[in-house]
C-alpha positions in Angstrom: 0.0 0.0 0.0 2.5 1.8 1.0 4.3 2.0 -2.8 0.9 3.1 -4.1 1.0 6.2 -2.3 4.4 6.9 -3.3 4.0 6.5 -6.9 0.6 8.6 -6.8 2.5 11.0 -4.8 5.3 11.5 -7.0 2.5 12.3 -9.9 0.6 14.9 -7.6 3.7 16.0 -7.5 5.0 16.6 -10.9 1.8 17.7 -11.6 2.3 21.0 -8.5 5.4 21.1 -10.1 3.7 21.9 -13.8 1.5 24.0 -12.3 4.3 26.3 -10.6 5.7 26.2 -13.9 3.1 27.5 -15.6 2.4 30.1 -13.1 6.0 31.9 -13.9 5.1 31.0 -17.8 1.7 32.9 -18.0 2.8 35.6 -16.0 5.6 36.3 -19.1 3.5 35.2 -22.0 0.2 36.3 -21.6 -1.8 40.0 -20.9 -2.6 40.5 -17.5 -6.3 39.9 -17.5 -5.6 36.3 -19.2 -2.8 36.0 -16.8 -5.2 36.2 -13.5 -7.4 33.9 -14.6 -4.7 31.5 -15.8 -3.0 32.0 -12.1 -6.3 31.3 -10.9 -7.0 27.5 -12.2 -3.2 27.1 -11.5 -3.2 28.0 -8.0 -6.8 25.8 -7.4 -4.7 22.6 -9.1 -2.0 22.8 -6.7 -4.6 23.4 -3.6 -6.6 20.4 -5.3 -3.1 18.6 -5.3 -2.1 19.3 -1.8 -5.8 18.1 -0.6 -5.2 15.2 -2.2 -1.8 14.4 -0.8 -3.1 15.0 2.5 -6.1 12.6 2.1 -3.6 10.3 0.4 -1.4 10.2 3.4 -3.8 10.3 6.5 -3.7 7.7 8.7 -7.4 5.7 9.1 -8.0 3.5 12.3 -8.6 0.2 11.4 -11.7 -0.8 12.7 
């Protein structure tokens, strides 16, 4: 079990990582009202992202 969160992790991972990336990207490329609203669906991937690590990695009693 313990594998399968790693490896799902690593892939929320990459996929913050893409997001940070294109957070510096579309604040170079694009105009400024494109850019906000670009930010905006990047910054609510990574907060998915980091809600899904945390539920990935909580511990559950076993009942």
């Amino acid at each position: 079990m313990t594998a399968i969160r790693l490896v799902v992790s690593l892939f929320i991972l990459v996929l913050i990582g893409l997001s940070a990336m294109g957070w510096m990207w579309t604040g170079a490329h694009q105009p400024p009202d494109q850019a906000l609203a670009a930010r905006t669906v990047l910054v609510l991937a990574a907060l998915s992202g980091v809600a899904g690590l945390i539920a990935l990695w909580r511990w559950r009693r076993r009942t």
